[in-house]
C-alpha positions as CSV (number, residue, x, y, z in Angstrom):
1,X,-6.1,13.7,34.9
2,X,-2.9,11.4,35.6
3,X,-0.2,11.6,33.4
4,X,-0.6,8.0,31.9
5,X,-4.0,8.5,31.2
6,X,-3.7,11.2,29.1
7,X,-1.7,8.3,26.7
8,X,-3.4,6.2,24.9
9,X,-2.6,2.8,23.8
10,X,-1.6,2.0,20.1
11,X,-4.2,-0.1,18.4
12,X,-2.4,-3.7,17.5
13,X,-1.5,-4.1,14.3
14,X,-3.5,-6.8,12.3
15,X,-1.6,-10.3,12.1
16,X,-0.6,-10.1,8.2
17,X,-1.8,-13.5,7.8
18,X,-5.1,-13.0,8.7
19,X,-5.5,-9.2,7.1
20,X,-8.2,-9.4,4.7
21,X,-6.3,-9.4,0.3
22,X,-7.4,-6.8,-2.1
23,X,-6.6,-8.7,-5.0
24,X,-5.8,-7.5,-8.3
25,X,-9.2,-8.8,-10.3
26,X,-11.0,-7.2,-7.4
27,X,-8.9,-3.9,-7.7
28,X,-9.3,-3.4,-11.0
29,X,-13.8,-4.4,-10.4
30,X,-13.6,-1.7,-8.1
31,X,-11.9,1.3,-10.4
32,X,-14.4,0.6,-12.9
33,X,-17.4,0.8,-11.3
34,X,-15.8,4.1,-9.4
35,X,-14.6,5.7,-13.1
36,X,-17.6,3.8,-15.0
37,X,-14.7,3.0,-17.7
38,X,-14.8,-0.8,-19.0
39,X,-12.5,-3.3,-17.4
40,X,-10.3,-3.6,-20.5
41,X,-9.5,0.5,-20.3
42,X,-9.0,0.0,-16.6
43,X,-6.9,-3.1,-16.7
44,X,-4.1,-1.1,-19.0
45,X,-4.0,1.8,-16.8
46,X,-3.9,-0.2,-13.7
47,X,-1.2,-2.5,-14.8
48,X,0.7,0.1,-16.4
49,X,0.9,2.1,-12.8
50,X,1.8,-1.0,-10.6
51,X,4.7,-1.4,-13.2
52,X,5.4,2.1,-12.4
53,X,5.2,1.8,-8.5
54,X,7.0,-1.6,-8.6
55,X,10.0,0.0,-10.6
56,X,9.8,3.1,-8.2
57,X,9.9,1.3,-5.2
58,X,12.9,-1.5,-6.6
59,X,15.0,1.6,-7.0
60,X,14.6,2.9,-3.6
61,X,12.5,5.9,-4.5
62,X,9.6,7.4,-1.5
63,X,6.2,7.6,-2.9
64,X,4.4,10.6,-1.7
65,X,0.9,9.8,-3.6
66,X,-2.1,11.4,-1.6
67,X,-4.2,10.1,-0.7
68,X,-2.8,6.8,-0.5
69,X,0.0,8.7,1.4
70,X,3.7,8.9,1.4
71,X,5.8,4.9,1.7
72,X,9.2,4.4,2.1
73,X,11.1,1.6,2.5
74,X,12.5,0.8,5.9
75,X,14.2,-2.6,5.2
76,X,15.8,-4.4,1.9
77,X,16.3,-8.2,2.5
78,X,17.6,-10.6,-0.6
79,X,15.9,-14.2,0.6
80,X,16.6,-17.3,-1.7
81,X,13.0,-16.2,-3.1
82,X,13.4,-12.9,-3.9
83,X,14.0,-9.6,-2.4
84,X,11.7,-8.7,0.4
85,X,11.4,-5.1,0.9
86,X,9.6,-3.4,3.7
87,X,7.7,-0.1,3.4
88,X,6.3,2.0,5.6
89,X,3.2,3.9,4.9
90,X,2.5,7.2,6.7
91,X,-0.9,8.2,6.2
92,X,-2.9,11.7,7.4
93,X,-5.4,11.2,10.0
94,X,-8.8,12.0,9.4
């Protein structure tokens, strides 16, 4: 086999613009039916660990959280919006 065959491509990334949006409502849908807890018990836990996250991730800490897997942020940016901060997510193969 030839050497640059035995590489294979990356797969493109997905245009973030046309990646498909788990939104919060739906998030918080699916941990119920997966837990069989009511909404209202899911919605406080929910919120109360994307406060977590969100403070975590503002203060520059790496998630490790299998088996979402282990983020860290690879670029800070203040825009006239708000701060933009990118993560990268490292996830075990299957």
């Amino acid at each position: 086999m030839a050497r640059s065959e035995a590489r294979s491509e990356p797969e493109p990334f997905a245009d973030p613009e046309t990646a498909k949006v788990l939104q919060k409502r739906q998030l918080l849908s699916q941990v119920a039916r997966r837990t069989g807890l009511r909404n209202s018990e899911v919605k406080t836990v929910v919120e109360a660990t994307l406060a977590e996250l969100g403070d975590a991730i503002a203060s520059g800490m790496t998630l490790a959280l299998p088996p979402l897997g282990r983020a860290r942020i690879s670029r800070r940016h203040d825009g006239s919006g708000g701060e933009i901060i990118t993560l990268r997510l490292r996830r075990r193969g299957s």
